[in-house]
The first five atom37 places (N, CA, C, CB, O) and aatype in JSON, in Angstrom:
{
  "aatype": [20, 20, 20, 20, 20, 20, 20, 20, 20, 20, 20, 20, 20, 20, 20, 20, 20, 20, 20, 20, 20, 20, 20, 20, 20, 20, 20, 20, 20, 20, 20, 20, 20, 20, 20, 20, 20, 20, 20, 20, 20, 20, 20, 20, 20, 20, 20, 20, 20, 20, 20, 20, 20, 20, 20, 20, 20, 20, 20, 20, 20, 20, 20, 20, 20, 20, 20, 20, 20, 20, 20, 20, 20, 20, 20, 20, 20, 20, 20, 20, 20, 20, 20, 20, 20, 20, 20, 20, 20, 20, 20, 20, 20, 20, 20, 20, 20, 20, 20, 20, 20, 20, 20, 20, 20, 20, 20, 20, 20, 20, 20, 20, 20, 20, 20, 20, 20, 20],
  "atom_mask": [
    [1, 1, 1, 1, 1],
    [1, 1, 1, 1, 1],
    [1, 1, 1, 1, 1],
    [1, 1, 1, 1, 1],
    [1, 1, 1, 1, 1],
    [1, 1, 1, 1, 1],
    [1, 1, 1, 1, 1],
    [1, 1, 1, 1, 1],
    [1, 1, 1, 1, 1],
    [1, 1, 1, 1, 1],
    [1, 1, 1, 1, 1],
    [1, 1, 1, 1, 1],
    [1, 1, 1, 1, 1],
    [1, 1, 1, 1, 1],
    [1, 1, 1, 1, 1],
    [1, 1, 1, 1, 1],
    [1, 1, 1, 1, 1],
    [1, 1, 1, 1, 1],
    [1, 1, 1, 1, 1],
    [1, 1, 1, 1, 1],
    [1, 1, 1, 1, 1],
    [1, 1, 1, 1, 1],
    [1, 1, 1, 1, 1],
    [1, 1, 1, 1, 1],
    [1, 1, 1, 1, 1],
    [1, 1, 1, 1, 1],
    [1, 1, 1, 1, 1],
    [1, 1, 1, 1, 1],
    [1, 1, 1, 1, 1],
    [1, 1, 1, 1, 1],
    [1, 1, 1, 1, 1],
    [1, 1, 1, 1, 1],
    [1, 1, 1, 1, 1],
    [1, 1, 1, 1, 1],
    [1, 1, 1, 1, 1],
    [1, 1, 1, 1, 1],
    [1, 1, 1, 1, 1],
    [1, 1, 1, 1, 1],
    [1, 1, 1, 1, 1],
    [1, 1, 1, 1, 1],
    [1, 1, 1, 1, 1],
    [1, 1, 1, 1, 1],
    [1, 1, 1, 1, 1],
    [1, 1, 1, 1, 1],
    [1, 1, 1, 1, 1],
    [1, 1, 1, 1, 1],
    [1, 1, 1, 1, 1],
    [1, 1, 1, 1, 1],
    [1, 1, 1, 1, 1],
    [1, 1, 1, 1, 1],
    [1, 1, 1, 1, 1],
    [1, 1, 1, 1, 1],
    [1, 1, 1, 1, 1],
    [1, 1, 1, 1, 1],
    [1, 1, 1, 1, 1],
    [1, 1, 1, 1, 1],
    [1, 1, 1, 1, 1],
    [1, 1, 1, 1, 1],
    [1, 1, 1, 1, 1],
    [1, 1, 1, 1, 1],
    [1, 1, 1, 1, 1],
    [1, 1, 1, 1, 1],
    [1, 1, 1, 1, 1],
    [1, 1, 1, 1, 1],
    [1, 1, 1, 1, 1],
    [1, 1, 1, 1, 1],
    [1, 1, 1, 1, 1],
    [1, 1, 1, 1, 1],
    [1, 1, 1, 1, 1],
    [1, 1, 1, 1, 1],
    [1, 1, 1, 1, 1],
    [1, 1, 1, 1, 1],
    [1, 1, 1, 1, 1],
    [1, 1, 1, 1, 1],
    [1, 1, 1, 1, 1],
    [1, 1, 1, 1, 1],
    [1, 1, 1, 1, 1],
    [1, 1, 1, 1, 1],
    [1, 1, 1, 1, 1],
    [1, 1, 1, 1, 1],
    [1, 1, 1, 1, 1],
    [1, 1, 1, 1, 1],
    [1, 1, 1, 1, 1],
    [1, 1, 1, 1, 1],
    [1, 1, 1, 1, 1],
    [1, 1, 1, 1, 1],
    [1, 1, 1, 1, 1],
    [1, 1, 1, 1, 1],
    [1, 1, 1, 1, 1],
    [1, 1, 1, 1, 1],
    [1, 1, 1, 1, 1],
    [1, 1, 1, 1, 1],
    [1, 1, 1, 1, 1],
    [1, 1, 1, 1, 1],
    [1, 1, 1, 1, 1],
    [1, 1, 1, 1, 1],
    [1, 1, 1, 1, 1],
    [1, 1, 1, 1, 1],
    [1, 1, 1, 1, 1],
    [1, 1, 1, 1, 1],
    [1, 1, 1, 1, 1],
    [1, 1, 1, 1, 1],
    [1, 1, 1, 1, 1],
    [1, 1, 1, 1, 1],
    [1, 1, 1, 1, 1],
    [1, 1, 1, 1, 1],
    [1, 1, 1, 1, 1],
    [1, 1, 1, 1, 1],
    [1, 1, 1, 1, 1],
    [1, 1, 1, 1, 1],
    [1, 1, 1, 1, 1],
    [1, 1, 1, 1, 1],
    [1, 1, 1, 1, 1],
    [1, 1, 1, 1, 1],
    [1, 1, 1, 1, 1],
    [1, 1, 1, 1, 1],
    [1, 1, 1, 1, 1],
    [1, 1, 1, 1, 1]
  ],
  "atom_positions": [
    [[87.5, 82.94, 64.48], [88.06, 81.79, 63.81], [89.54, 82.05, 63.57], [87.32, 81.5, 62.48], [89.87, 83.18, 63.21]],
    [[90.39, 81.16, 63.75], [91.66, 80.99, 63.84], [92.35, 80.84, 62.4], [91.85, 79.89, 64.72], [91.7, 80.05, 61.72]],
    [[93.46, 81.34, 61.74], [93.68, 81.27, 60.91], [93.71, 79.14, 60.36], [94.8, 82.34, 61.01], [93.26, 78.54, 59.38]],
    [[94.46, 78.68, 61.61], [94.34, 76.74, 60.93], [93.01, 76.49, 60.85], [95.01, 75.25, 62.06], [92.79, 75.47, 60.19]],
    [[92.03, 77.03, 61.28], [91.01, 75.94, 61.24], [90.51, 76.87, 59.71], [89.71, 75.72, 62.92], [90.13, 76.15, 58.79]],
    [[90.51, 78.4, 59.45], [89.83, 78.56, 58.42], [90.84, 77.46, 57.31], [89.65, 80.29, 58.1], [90.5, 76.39, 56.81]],
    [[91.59, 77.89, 57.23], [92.63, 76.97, 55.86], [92.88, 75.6, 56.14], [94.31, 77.55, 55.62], [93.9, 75.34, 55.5]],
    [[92.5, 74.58, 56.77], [92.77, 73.19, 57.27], [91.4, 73.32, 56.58], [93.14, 72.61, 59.02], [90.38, 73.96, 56.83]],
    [[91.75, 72.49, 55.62], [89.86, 71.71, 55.09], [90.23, 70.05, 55.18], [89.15, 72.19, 52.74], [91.33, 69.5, 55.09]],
    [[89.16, 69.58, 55.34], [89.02, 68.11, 55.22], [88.89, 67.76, 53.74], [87.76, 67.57, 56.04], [88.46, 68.54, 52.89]],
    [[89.36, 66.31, 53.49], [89.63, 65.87, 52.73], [87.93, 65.57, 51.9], [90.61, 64.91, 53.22], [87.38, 65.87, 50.84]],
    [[87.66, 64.93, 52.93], [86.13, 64.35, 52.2], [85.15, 64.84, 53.54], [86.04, 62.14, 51.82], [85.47, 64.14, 54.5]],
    [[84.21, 65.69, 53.87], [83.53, 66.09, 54.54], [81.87, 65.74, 54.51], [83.92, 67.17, 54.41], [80.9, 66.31, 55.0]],
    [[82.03, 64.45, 53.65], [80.66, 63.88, 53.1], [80.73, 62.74, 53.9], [80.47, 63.56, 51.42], [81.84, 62.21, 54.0]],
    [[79.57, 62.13, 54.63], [79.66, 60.64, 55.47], [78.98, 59.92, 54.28], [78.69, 60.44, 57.23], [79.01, 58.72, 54.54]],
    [[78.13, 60.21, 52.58], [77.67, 59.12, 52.03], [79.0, 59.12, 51.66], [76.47, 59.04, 51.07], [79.82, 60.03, 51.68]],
    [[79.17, 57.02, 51.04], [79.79, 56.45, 50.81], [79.55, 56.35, 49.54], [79.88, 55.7, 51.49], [78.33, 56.21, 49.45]],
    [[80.11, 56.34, 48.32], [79.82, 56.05, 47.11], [80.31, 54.48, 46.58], [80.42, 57.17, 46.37], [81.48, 54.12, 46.65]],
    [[79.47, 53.8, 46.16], [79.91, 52.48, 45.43], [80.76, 52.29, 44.7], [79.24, 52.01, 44.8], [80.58, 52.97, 43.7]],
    [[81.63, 51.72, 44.64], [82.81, 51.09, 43.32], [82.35, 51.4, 41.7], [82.88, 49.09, 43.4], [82.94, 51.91, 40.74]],
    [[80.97, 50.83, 41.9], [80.04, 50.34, 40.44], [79.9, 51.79, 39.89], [78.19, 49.45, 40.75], [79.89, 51.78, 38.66]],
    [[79.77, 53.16, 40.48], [78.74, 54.16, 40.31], [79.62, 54.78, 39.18], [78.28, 55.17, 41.72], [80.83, 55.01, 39.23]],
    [[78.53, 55.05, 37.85], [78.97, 55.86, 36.91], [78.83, 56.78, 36.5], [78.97, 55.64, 36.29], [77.79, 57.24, 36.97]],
    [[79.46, 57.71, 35.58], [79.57, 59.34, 35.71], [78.55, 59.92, 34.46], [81.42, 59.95, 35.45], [78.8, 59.65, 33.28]],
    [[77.59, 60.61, 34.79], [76.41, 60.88, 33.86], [76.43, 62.06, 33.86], [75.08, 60.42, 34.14], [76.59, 62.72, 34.88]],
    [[76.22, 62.75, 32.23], [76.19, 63.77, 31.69], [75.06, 64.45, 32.25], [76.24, 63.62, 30.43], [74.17, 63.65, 32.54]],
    [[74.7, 65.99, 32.59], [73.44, 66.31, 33.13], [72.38, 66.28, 32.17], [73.47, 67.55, 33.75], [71.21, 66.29, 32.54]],
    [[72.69, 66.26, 31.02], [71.78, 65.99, 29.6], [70.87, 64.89, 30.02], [72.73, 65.47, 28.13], [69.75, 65.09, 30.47]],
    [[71.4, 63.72, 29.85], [71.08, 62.29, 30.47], [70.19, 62.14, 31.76], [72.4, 61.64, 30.85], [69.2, 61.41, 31.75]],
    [[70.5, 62.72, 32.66], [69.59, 62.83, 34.24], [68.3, 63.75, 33.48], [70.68, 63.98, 35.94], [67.12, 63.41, 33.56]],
    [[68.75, 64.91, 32.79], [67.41, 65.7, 32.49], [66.52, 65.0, 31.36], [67.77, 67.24, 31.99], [65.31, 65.16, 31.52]],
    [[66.93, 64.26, 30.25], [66.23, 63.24, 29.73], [65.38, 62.49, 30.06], [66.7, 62.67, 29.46], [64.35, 62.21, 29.46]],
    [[65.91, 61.97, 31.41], [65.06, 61.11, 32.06], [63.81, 61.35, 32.98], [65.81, 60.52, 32.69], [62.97, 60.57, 33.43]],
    [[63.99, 62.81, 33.1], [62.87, 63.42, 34.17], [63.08, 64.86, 33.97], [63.1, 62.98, 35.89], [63.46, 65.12, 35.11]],
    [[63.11, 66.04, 33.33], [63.35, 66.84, 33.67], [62.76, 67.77, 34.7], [63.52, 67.06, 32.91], [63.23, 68.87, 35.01]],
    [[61.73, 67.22, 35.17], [60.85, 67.79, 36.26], [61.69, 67.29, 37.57], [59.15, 67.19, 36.2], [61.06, 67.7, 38.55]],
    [[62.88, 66.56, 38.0], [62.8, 65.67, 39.15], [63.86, 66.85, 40.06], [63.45, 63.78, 38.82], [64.7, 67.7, 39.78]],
    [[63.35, 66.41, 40.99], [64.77, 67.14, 41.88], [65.54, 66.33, 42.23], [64.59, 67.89, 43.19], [64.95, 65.37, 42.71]],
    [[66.47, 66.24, 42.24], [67.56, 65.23, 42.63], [68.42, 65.2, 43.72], [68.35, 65.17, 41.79], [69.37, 65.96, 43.5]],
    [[68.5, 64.65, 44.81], [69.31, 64.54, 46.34], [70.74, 64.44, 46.53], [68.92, 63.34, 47.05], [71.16, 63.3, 46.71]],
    [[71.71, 65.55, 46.53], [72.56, 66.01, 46.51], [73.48, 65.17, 47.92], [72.17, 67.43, 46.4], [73.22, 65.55, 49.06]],
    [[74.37, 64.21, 47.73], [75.44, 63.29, 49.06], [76.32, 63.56, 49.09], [75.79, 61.96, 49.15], [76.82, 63.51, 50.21]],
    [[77.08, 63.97, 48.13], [78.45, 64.58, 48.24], [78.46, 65.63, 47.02], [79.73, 63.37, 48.13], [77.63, 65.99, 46.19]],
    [[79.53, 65.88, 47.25], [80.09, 66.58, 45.96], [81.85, 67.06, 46.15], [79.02, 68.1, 45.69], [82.32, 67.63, 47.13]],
    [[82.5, 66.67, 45.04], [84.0, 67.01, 44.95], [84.23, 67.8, 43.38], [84.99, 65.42, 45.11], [83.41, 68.1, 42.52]],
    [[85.74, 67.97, 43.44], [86.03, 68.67, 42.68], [87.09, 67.58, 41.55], [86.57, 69.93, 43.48], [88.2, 67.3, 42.0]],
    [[86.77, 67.06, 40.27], [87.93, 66.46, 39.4], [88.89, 67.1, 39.11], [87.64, 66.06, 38.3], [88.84, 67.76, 38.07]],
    [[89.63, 67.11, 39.63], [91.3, 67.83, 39.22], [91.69, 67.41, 37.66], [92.79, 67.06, 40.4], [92.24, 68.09, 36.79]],
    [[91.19, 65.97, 37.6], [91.78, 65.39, 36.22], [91.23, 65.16, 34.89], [92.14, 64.28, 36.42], [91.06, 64.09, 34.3]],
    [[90.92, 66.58, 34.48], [89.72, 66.5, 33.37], [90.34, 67.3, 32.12], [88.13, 67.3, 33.94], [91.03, 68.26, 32.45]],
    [[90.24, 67.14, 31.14], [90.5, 67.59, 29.42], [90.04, 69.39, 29.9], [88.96, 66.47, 27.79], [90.53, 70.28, 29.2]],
    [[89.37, 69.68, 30.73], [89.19, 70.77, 31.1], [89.46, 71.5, 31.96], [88.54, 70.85, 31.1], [89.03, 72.65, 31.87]],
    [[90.17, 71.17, 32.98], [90.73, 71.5, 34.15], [89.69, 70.91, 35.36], [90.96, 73.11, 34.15], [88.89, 69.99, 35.26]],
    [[89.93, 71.59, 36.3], [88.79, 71.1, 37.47], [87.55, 71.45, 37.05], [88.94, 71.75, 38.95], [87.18, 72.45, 36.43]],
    [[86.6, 69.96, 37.71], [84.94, 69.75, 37.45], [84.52, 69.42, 38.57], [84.41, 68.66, 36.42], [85.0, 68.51, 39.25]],
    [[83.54, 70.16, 38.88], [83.06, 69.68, 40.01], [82.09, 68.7, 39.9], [82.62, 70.62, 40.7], [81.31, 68.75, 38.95]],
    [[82.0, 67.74, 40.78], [80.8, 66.39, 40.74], [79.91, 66.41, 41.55], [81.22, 65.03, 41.0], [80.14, 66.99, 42.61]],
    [[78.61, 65.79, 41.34], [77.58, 65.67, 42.41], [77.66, 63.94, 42.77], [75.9, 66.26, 41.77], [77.24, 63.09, 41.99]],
    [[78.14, 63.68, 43.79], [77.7, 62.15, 44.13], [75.62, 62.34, 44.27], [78.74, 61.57, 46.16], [74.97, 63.2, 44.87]],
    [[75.1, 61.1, 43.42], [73.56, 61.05, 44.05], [73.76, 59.72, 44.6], [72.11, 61.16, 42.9], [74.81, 59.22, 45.01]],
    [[72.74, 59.28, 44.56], [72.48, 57.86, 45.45], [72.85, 57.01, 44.84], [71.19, 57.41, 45.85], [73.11, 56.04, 45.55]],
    [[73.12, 56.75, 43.18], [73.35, 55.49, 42.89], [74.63, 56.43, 41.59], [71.67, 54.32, 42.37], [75.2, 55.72, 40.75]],
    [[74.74, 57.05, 41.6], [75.77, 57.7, 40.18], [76.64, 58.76, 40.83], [74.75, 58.61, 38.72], [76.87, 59.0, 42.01]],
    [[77.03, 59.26, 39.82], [78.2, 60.22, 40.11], [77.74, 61.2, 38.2], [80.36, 59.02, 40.36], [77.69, 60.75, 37.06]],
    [[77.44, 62.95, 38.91], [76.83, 63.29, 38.03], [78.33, 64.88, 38.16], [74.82, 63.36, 38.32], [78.75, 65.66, 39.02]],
    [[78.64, 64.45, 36.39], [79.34, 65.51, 36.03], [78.43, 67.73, 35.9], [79.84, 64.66, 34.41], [77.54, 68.03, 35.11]],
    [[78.8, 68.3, 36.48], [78.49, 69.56, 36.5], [79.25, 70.44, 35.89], [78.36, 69.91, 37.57], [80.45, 70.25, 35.73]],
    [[78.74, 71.31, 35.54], [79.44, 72.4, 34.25], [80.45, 72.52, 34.99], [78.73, 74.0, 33.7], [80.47, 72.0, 36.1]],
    [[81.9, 73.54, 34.31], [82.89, 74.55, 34.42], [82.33, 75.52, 35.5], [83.17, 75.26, 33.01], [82.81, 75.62, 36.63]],
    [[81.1, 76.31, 34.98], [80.38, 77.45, 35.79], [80.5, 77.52, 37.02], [79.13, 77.49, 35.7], [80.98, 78.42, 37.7]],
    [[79.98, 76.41, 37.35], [79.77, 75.72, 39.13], [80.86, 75.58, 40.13], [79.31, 74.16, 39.14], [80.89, 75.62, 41.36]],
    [[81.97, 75.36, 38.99], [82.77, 75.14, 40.53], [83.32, 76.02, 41.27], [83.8, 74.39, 40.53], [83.98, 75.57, 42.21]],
    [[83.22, 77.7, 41.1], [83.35, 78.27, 42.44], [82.84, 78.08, 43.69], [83.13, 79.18, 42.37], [83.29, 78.15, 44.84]],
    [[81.64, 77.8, 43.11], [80.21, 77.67, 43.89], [80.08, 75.89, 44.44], [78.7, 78.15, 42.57], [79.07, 75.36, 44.9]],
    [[80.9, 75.51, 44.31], [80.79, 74.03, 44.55], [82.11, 73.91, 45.54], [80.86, 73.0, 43.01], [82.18, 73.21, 46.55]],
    [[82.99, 74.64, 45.08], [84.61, 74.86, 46.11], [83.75, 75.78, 47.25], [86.41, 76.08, 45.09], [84.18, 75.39, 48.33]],
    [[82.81, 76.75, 47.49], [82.26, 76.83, 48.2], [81.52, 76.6, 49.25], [82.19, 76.98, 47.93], [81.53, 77.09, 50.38]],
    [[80.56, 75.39, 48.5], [79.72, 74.49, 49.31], [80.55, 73.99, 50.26], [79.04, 73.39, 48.58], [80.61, 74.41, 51.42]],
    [[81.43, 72.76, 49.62], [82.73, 72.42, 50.45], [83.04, 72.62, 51.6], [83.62, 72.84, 50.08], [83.05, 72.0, 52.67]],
    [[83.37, 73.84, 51.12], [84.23, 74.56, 52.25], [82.81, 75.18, 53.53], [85.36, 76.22, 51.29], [83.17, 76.08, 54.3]],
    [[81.91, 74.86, 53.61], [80.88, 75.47, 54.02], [80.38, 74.39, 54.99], [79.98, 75.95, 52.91], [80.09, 73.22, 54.74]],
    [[80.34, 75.11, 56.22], [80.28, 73.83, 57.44], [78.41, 73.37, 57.31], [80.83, 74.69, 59.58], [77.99, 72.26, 56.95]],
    [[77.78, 74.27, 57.61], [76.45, 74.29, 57.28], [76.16, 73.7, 55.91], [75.99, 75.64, 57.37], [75.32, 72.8, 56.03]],
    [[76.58, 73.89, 54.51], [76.14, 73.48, 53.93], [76.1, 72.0, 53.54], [76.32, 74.14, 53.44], [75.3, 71.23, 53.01]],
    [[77.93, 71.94, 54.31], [78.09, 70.51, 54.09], [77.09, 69.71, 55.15], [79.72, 70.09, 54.29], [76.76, 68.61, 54.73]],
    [[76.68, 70.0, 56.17], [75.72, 69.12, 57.12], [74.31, 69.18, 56.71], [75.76, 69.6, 58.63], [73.41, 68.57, 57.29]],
    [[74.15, 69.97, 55.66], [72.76, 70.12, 55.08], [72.97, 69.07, 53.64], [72.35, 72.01, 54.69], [71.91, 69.07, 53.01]],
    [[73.84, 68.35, 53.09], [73.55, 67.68, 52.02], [74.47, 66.31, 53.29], [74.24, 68.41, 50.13], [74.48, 65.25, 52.67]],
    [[74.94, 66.17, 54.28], [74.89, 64.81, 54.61], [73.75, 64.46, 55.57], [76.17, 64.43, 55.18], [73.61, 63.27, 55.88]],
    [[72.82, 65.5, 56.12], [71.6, 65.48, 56.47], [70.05, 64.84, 55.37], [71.61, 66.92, 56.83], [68.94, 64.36, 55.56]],
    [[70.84, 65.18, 54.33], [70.15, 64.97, 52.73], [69.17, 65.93, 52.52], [69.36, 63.51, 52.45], [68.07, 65.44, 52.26]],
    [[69.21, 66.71, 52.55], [68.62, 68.46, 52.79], [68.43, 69.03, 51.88], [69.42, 69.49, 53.42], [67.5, 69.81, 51.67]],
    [[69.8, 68.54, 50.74], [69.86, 69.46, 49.6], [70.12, 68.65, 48.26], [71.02, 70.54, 49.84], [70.98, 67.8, 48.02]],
    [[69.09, 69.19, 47.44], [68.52, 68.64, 45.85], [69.3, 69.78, 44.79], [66.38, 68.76, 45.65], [69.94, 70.81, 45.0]],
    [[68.97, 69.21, 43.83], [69.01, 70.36, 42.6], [68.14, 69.6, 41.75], [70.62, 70.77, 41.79], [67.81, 68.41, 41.78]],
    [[67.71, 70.98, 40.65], [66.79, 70.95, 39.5], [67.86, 70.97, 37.76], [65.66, 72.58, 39.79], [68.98, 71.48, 37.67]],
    [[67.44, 70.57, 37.08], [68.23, 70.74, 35.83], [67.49, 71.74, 34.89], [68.44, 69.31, 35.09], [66.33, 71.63, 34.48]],
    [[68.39, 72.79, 34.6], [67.78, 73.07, 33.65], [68.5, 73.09, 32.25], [67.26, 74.12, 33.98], [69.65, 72.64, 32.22]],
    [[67.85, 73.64, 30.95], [68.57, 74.14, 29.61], [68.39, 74.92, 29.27], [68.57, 73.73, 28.66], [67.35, 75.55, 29.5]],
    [[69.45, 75.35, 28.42], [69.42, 76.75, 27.95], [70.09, 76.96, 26.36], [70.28, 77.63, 29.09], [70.91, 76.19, 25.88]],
    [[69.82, 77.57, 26.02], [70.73, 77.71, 24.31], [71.9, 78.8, 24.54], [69.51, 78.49, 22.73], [71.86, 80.01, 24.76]],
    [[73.39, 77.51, 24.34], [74.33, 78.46, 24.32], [74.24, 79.42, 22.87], [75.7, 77.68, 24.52], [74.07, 79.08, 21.7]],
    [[74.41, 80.68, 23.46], [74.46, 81.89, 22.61], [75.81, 81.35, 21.2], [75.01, 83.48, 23.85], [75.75, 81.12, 20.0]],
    [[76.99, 81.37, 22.33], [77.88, 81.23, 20.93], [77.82, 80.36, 19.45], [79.0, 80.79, 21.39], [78.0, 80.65, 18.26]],
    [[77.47, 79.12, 20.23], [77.41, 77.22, 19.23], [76.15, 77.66, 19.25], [77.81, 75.18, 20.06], [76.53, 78.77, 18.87]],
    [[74.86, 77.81, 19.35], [73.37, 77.85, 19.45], [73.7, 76.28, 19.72], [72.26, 78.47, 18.01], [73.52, 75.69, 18.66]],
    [[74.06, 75.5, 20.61], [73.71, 74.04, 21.17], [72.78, 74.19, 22.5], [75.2, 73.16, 21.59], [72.5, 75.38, 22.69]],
    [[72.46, 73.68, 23.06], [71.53, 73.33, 24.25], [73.05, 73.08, 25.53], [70.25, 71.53, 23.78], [74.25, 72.85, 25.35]],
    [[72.45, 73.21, 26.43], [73.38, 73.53, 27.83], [72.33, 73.19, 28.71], [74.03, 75.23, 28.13], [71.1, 73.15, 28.57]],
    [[73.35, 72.88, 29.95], [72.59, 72.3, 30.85], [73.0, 72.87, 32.17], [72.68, 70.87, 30.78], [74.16, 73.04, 32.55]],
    [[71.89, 73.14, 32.83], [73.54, 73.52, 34.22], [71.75, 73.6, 35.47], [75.23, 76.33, 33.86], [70.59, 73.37, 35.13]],
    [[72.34, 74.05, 36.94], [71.54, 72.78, 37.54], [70.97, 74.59, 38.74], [72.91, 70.73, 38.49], [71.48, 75.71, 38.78]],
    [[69.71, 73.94, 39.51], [69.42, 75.22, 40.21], [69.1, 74.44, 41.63], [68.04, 76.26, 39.47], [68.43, 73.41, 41.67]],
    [[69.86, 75.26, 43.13], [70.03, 74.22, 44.35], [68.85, 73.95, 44.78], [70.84, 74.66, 45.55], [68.1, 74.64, 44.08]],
    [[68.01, 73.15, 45.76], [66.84, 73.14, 46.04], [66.9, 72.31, 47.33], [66.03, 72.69, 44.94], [67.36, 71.2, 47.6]],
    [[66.24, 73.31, 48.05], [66.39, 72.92, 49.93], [65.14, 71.73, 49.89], [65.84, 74.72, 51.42], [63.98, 71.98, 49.55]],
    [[65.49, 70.77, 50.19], [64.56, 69.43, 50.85], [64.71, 69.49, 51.89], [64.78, 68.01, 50.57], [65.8, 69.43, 52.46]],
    [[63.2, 69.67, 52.58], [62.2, 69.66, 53.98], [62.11, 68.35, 54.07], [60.62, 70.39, 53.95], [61.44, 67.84, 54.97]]
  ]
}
């Protein structure tokens, strides 16, 4: 591999299209609603423009789902990942939600585990 093609990334490397309408849901909220569900992973980017610095997002089928701080190495990863990206525009790849009790606040946390769809 050639040094341009490793450092030339594409802009958007996802073929789903996301709707105008689609709104941005806390993972609290998705796990409320099902916490058993796996959920089908179409895109995913990174928010540059957040009270927190960069966030990475999961586009699903009808929303746009905010993901911890934690994730986004691992999400600037995916990205960048030729295979992985043809495995979530294939629709291949889910995630699970889980919670956990942050140690410091003792509040509840949420953060998500990947899951290969056959």
């Amino acid at each position: 591999m050639g040094i341009a093609s490793k450092y030339n990334t594409v802009v958007n490397p996802f073929t789903f299209q996301s709707d105008s309408t689609f709104d941005f849901y806390p993972l609290s909220e998705l796990y409320s609603e099902d916490p058993e569900a796996t959920w089908i992973i179409r895109a995913i980017w990174i928010n540059p423009n957040t009270n927190f610095g960069e966030q990475p997002v999961f586009t699903l089928e009808d929303r746009y789902v905010n993901i911890p701080g934690h994730m986004l190495q691992k999400c600037k990863d995916i990205i960048n990942d030729e295979e992985a990206v043809q495995q979530i525009n294939d629709g291949k790849l889910g995630f699970t939600i889980y919670s956990y009790k942050d140690k410091k606040f003792g509040k509840t946390c949420y953060s998500v585990s990947f899951v290969d769809i056959q």
